[in-house]
C-alpha positions in Angstrom: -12.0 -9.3 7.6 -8.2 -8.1 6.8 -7.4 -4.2 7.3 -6.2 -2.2 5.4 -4.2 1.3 5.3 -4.5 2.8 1.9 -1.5 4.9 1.3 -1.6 7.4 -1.8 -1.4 10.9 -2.7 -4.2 11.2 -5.0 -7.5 11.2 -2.6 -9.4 10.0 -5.9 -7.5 6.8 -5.7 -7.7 6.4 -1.8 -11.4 6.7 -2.1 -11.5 4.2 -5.5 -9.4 1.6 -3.7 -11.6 1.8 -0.7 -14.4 1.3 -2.2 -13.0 -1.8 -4.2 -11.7 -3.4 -1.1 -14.8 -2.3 1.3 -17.4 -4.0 -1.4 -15.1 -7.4 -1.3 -14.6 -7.9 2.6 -11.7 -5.8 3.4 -12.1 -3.6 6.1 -10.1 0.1 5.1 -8.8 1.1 8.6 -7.0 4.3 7.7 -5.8 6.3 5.2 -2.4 8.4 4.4 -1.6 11.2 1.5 2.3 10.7 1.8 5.0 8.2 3.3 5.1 10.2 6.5 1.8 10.1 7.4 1.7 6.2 6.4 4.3 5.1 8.8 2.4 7.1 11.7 -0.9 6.1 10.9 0.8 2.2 10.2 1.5 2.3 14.0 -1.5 3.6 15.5 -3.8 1.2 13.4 -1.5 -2.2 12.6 -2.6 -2.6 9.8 -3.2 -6.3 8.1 -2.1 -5.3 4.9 -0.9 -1.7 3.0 -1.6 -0.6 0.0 1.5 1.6 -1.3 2.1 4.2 -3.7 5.7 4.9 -4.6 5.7 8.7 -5.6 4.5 11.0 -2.8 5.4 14.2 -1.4 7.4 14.1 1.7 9.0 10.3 2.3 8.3 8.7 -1.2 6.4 4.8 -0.6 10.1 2.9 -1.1 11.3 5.3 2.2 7.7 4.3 3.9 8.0 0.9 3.4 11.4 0.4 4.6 10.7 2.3 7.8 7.5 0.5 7.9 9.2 -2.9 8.3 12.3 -1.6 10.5 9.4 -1.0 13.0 7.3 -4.2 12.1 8.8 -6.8 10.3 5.7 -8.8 9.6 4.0 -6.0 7.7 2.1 -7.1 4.5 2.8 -3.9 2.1 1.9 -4.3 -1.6 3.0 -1.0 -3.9 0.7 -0.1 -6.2 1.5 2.4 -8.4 2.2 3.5 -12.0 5.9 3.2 -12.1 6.2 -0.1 -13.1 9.2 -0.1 -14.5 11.6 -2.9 -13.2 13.9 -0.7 -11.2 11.0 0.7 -9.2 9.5 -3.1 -8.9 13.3 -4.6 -7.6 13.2 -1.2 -5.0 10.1 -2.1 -4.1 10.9 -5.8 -3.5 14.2 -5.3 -1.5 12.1 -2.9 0.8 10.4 -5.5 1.7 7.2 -5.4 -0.8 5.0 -8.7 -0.9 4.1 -7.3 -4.2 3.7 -4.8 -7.2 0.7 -3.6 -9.0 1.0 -1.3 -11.9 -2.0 1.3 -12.4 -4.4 1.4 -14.0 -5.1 -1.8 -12.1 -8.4 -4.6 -12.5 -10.4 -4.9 -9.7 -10.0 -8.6 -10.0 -6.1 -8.5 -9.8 -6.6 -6.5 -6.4 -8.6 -8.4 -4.5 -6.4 -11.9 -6.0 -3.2 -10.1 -4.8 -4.2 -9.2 -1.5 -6.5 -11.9 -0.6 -2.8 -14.2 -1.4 -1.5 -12.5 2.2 
């Protein structure tokens, strides 16, 4: 089963996302509220794959993501969040993103994207 770090500022979306991932094999590892706590809890847990969200207090999910891979460049990070516009989505990408999803999100999409990794 693939771990995951679940990385978002809302704790009503950490605890949907687990749930969606927990019922369909992934195994939720950690959790983080903001970019700092991500890349700290990202290298205690080595993650398989992270869920992102770009706008957090602190170090925003771009920042995390970058400092993310500068420490492990095999990290599987996929943003998820509701700025979908393209500028966010090329950020996103040159960090080093495998991919974006915009919220509100499908259940189905989820598990489809990270299952791809």
């Amino acid at each position: 089963m693939p771990t995951v770090l679940i990385v978002d500022d809302a704790t009503f979306m950490r605890a949907s996302l687990k749930l969606m991932l927990e019922k369909n094999g992934f195994t939720v590892i950690a959790e983080a509220e903001n970019g700092a706590v991500a890349i700290q809890r990202y290298k205690e847990n080595k993650p398989d794959i992270v869920t992102m969200d770009i706008t957090m207090p602190d170090i925003d999910g771009i920042e995390a993501t970058k400092k993310i891979y500068e420490f492990d460049k095999k990290a599987k990070i996929v943003i998820v969040s509701a700025m979908g516009q393209e500028v966010y989505v090329k950020e996103a990408v040159m960090a080093g993103a495998k991919s974006f999803i915009v919220k509100p999100f499908k259940e189905e999409h989820v598990i489809k994207v990270l299952r791809a990794l």
